[in-house]
Backbone as a ProteinNet text record, in pm:
[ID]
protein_1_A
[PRIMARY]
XXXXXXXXXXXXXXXXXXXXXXXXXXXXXXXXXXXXXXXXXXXXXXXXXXXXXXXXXXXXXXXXXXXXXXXXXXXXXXXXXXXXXXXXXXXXXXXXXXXXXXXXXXXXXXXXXXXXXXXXXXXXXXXXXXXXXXXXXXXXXXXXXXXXXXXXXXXXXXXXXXXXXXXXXXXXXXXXXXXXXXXXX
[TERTIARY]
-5776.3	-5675.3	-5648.6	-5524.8	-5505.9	-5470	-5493.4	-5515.3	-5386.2	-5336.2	-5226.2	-5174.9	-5125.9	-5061.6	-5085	-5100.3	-5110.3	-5105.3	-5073.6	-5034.1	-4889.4	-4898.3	-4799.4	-4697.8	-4738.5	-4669.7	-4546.1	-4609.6	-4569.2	-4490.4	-4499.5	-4405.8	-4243.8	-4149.5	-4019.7	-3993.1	-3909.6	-3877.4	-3759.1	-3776	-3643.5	-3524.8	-3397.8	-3269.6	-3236	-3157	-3131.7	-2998.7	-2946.7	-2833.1	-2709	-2711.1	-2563.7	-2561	-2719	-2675.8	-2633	-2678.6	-2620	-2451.1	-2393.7	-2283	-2220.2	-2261.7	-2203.9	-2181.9	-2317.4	-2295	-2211.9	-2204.1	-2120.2	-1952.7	-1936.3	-1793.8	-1771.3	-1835.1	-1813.4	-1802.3	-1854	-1877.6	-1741.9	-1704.3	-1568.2	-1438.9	-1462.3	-1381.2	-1353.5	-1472.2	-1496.9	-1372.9	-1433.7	-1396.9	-1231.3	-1165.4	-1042	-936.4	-1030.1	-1003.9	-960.1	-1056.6	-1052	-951.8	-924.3	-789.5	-682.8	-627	-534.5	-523.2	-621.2	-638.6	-591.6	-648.1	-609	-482.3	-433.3	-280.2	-190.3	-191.6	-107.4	-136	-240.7	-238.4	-129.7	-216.7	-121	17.2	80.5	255.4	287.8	168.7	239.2	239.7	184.1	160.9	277.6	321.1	411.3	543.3	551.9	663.7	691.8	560.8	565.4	636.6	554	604.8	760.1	860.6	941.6	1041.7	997.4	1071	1065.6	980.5	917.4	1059.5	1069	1119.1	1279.3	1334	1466.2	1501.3	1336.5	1410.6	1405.4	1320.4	1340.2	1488.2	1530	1693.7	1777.8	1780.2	1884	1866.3	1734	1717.3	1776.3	1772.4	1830.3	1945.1	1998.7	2153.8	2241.7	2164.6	2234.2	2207.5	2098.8	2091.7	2208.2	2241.4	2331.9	2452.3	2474.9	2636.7	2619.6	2507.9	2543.8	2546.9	2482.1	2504.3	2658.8	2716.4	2874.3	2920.9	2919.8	3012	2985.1	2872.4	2837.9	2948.8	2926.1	2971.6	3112.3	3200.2	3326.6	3407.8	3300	3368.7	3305.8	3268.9	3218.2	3288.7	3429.5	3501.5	3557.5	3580.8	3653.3	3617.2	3484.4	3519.9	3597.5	3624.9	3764.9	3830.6	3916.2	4029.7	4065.4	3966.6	4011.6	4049.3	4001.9	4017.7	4185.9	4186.7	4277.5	4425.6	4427.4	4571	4604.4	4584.6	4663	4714.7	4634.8	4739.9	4882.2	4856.4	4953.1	5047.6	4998.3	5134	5186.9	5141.7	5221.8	5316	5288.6	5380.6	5450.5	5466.9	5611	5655.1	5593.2	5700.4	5764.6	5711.4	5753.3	5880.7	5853.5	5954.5	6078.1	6048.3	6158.5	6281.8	6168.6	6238.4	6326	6310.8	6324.6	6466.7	6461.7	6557.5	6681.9	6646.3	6733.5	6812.7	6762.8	6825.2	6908	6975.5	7046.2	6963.9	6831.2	6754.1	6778	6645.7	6639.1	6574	6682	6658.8	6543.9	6529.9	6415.5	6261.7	6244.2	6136.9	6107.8	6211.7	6201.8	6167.9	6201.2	6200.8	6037.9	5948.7	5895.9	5778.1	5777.4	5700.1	5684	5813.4	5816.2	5713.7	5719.4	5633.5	5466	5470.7	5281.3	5290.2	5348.9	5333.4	5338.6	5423	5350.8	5269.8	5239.1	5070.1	4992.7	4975.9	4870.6	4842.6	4989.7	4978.7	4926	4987.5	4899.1	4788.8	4729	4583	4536.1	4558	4500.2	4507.4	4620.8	4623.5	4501.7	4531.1	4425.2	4290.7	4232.9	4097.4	4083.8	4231.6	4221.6	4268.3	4323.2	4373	4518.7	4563.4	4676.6	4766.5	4844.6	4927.5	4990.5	4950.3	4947.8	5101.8	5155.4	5325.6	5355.9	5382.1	5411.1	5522.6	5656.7	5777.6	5790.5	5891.8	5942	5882.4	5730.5	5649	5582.9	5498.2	5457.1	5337.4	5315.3	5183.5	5073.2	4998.3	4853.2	4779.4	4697.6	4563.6	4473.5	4443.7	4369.8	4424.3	4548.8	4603.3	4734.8	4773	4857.3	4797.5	4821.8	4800.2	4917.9	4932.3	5060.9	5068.4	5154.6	5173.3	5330.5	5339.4	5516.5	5532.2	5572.1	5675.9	5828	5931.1	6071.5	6122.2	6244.9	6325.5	6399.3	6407.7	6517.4	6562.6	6681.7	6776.9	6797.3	6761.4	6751.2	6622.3	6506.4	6372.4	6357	6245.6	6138	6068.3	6028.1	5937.8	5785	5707.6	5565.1	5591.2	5717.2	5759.6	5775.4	5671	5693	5821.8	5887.7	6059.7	5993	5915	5881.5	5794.9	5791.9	5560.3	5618.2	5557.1	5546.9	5403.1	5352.7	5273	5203.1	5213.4	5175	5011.2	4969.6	4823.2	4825.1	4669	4589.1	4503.5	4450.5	4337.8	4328.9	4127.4	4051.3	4012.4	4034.2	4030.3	4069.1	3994	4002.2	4002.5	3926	3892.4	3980.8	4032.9	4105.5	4087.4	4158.7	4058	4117.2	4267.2	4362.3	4471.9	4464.8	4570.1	4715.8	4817.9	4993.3	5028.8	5057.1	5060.7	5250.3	5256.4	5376.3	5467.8	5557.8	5589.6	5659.6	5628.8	5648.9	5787.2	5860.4	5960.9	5903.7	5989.3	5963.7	6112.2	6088.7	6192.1	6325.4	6461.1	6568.6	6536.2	6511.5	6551.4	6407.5	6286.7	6155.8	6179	6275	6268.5	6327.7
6956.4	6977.7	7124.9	7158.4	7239.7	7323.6	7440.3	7496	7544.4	7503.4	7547	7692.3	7691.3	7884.6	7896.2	7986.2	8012.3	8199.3	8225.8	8404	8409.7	8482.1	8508.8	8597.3	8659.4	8784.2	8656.3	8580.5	8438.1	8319.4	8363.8	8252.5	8257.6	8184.8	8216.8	8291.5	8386.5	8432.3	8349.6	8309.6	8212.7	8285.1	8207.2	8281.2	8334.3	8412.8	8436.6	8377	8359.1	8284.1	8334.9	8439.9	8563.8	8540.7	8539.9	8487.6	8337.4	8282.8	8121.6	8127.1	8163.8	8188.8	8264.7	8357.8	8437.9	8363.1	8280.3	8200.3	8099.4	7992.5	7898.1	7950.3	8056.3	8102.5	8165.7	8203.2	8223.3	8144.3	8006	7895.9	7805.7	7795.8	7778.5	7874.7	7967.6	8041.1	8047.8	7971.7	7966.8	7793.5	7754.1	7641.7	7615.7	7741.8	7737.1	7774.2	7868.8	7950.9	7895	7718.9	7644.2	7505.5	7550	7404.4	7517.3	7620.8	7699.6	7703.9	7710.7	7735	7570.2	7477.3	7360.2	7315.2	7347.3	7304.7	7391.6	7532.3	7577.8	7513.8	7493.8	7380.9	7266.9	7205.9	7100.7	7053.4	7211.3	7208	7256.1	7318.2	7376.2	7216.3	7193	7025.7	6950.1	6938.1	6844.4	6906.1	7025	7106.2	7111.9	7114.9	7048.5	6950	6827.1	6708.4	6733.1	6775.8	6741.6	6843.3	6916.5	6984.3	6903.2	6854.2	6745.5	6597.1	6550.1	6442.2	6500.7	6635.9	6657.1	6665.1	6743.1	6762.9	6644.9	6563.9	6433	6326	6343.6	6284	6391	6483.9	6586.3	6517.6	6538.9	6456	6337.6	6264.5	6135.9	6117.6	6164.1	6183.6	6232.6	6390	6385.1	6321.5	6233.3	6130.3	6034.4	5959.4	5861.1	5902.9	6074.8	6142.9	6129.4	6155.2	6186.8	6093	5919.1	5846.6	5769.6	5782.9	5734.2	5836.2	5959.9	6013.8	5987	5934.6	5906.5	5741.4	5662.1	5535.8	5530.6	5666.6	5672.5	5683.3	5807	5887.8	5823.8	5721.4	5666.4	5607.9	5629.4	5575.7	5703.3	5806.1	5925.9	5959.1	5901.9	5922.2	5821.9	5711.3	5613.9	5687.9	5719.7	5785	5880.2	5962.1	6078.1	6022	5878.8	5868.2	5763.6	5717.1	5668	5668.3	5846.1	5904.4	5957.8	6007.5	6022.7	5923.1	5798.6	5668.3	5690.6	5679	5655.2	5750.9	5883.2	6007.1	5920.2	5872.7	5830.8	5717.6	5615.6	5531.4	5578.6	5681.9	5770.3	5806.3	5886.7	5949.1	5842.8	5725.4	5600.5	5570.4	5554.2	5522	5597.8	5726.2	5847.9	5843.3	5818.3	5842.6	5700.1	5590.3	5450.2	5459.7	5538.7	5560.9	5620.5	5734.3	5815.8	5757.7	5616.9	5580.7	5448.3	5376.9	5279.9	5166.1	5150.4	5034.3	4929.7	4818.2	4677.7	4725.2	4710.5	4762.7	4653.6	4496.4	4405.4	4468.2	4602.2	4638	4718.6	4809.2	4927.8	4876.3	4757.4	4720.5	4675.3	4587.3	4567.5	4668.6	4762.2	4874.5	4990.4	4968.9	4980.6	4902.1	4819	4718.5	4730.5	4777.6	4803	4928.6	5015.6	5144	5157	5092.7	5064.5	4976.8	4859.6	4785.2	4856.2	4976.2	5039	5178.8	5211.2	5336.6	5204.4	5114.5	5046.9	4983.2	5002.3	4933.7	5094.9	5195.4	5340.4	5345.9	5311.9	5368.8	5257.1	5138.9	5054.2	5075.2	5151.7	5240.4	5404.7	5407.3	5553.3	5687.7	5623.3	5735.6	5787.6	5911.9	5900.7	6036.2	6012.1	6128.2	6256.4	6332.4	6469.2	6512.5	6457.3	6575.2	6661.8	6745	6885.8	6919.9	6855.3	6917	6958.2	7083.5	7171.3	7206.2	7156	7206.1	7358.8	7417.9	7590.3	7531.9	7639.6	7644.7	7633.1	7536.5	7555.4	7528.6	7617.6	7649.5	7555.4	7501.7	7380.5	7276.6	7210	7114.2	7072.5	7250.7	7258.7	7379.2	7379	7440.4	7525.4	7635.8	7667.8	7747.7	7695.2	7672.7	7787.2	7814.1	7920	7977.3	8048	8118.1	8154.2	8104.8	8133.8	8156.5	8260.8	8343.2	8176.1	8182.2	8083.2	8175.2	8152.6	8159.8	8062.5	7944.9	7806.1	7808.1	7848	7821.2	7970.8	7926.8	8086.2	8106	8229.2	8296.4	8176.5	8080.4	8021.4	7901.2	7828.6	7714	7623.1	7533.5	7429.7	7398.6	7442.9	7400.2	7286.8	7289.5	7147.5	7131.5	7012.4	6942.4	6884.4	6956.5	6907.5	6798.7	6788.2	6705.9	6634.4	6516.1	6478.1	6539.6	6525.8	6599.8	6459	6458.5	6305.5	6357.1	6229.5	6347.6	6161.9	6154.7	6028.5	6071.1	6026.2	6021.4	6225.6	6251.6	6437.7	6480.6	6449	6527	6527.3	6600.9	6629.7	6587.7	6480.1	6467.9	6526.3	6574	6690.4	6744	6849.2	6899.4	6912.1	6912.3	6917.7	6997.4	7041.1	7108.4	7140.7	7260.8	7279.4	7447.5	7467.5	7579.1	7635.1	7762.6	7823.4	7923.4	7916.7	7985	8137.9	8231.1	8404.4	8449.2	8539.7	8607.6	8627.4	8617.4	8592.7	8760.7	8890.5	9044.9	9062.3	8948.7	8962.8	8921.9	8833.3	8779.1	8846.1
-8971.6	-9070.3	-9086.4	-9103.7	-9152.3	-9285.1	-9326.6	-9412.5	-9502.8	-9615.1	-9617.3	-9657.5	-9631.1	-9616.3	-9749.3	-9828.3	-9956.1	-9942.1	-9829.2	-9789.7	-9925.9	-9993.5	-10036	-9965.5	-9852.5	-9766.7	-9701.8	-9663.4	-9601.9	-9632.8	-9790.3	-9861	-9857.4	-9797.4	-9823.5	-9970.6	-9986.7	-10095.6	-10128.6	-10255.2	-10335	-10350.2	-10337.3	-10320.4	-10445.7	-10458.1	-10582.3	-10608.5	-10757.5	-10753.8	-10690	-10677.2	-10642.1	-10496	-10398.4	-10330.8	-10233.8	-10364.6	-10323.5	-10324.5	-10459.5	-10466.5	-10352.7	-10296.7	-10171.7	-10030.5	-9987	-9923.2	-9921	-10031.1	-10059.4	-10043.9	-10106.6	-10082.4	-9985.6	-9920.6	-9740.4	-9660.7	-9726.7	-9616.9	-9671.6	-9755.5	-9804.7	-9763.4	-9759.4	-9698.2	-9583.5	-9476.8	-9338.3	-9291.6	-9393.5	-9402.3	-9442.5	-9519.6	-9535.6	-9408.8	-9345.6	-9249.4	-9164.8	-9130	-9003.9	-9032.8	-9161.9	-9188.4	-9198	-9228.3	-9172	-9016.6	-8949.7	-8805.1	-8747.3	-8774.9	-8773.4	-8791.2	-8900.4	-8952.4	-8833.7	-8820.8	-8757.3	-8565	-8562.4	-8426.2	-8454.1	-8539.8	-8580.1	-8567.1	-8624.7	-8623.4	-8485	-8413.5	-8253.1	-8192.5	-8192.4	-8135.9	-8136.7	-8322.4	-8342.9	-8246.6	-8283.4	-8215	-8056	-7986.1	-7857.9	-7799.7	-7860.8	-7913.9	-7925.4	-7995.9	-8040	-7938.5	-7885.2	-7744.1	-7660.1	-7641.5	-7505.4	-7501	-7645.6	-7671	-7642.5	-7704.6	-7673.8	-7557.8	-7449.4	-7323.8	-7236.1	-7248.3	-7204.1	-7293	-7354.8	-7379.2	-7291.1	-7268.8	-7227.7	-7072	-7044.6	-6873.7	-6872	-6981.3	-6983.3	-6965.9	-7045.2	-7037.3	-6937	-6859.4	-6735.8	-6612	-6647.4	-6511.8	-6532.1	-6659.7	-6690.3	-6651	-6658.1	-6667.7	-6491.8	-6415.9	-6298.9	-6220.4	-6261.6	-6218.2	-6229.4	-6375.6	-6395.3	-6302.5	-6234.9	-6168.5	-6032.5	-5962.4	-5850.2	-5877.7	-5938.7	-5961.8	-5959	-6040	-6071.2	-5948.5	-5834.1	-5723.5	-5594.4	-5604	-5470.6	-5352.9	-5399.4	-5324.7	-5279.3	-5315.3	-5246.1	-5108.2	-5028.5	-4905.7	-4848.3	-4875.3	-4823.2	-4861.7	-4959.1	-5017.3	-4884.6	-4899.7	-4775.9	-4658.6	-4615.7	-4483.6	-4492.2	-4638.4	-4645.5	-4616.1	-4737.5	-4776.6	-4648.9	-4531.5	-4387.8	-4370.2	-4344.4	-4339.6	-4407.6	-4550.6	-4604.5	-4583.3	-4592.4	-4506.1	-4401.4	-4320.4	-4148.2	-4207.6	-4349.1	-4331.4	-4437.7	-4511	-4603.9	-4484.4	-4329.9	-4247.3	-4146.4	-4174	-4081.4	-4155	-4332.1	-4374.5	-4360.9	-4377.6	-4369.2	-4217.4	-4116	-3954.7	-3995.9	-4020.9	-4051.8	-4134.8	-4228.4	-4324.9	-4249.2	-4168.6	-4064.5	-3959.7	-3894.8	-3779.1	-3867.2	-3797.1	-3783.2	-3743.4	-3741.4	-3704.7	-3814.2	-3794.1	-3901.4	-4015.7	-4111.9	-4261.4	-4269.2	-4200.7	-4249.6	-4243	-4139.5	-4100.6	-4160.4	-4180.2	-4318.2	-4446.9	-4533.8	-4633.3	-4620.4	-4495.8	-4487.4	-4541.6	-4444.2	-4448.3	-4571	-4681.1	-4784.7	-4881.3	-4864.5	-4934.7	-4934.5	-4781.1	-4771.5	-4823.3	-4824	-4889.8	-5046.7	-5090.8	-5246.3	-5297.8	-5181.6	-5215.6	-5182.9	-5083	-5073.2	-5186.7	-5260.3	-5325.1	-5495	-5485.1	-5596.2	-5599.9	-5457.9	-5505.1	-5524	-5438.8	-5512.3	-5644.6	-5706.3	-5842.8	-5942.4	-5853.4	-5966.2	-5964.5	-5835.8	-5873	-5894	-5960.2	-6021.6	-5926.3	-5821	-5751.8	-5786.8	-5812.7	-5856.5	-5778.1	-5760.4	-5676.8	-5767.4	-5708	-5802.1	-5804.8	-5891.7	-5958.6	-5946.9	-5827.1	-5797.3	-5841.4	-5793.2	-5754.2	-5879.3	-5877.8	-6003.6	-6139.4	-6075.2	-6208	-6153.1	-6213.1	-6255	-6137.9	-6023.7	-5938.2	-6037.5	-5961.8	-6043	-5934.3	-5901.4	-5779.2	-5761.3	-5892.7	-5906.3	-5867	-5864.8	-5783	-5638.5	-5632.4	-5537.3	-5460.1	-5325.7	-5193.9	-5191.1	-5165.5	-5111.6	-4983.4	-4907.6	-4766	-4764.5	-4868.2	-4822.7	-4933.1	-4923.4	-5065.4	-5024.2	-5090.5	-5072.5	-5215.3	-5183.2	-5320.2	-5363	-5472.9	-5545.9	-5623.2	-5663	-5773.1	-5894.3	-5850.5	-5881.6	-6008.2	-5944.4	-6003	-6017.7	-6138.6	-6218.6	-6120.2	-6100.4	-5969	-6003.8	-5900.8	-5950.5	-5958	-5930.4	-5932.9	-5784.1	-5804	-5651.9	-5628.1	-5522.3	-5505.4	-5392.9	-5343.4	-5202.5	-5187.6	-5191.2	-5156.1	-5017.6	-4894.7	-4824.2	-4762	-4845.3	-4850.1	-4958.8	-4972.8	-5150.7	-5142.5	-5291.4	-5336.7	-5439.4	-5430	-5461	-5547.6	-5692.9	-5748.7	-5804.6	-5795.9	-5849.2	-6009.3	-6091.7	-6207.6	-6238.6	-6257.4	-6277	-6205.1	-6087	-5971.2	-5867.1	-5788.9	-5669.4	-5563.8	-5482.3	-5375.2	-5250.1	-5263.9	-5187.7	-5257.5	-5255.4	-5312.7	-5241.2	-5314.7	-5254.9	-5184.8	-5048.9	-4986.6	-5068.1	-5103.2	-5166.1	-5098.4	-5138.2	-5117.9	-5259.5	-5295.7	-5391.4	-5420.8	-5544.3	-5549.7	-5578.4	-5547.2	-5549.4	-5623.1	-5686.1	-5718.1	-5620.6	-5617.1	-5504	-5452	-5544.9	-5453.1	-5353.5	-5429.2	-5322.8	-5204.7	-5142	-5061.4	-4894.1
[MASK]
+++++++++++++++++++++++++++++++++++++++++++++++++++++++++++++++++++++++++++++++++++++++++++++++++++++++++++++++++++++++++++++++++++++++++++++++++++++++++++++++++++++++++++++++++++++++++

């Protein structure tokens, strides 16, 4: 057995109250320290969180926008291979118009040319309005410039070739020729 200590050199010395109090409010203070430290985690988190959620709708949304425009424009590579056709049978109709041949064949060929310019239009293809309107770069080509007297200098006086556009988008523009001032010329 052993002897019990009775060293007074040895005895814990008892706290005093001032410093119980010192401790306790340090350890409270430690403790305030780490729910401030906590909370401001907290709100970085939520805030994370709540970037995370906007930028995942924003992704969302332009997958949906880029799939309706893949869906809208999926046909524009027919289109392109289309509208030459349809040039050859306006210039079929035109030579057709010129001679003395069978108006039955002309009238004919009339007919596929506006079933074919109306099944374009019923999936949104629509032929771009040049003549005697103001150049715009965005939907006319220009292939000439000539003086008028007639027209304001910037004005399509001739589309020699129609210009096509699928809902907004362009899918050729009007090959046109442009009026110039009559002393530029």
């Amino acid at each position: 057995m052993s002897k019990p200590n009775n060293d007074p050199a040895r005895q814990p010395l008892p706290m005093a109250p001032d410093s119980i109090d010192m401790s306790a409010a340090a350890a409270i203070e430690a403790g305030e320290a780490e729910i401030v430290k906590l909370r401001a985690d907290l709100d970085d988190a939520n805030d994370r969180v709540l970037r995370c959620q906007a930028e995942f709708d924003n992704v969302r949304k332009r997958l949906r926008r880029e799939m309706e425009d893949d869906r809208r424009y999926s046909i524009l590579p027919l289109l392109e291979d289309l509208l030459p056709v349809l040039d050859n049978i306006h210039r079929a109709i035109a030579a057709a118009e010129k001679s003395s041949g069978d108006r039955g064949l002309l009238d004919g060929v009339k007919m596929v040319a506006q079933s074919l310019v109306a099944a374009l239009a019923k999936h949104g293809c629509q032929r771009i309005d040049a003549l005697h309107n103001p150049f715009d770069p965005t939907y006319h080509q220009a292939i000439s410039q000539q003086p008028s007297a007639e027209y304001p200098p910037g004005t399509v006086i001739l589309v020699a070739q129609d210009g096509y556009r699928l809902h907004d988008r362009v899918v050729r523009p009007a090959q046109v020729i442009v009026s110039t001032n009559p002393q530029s010329g």
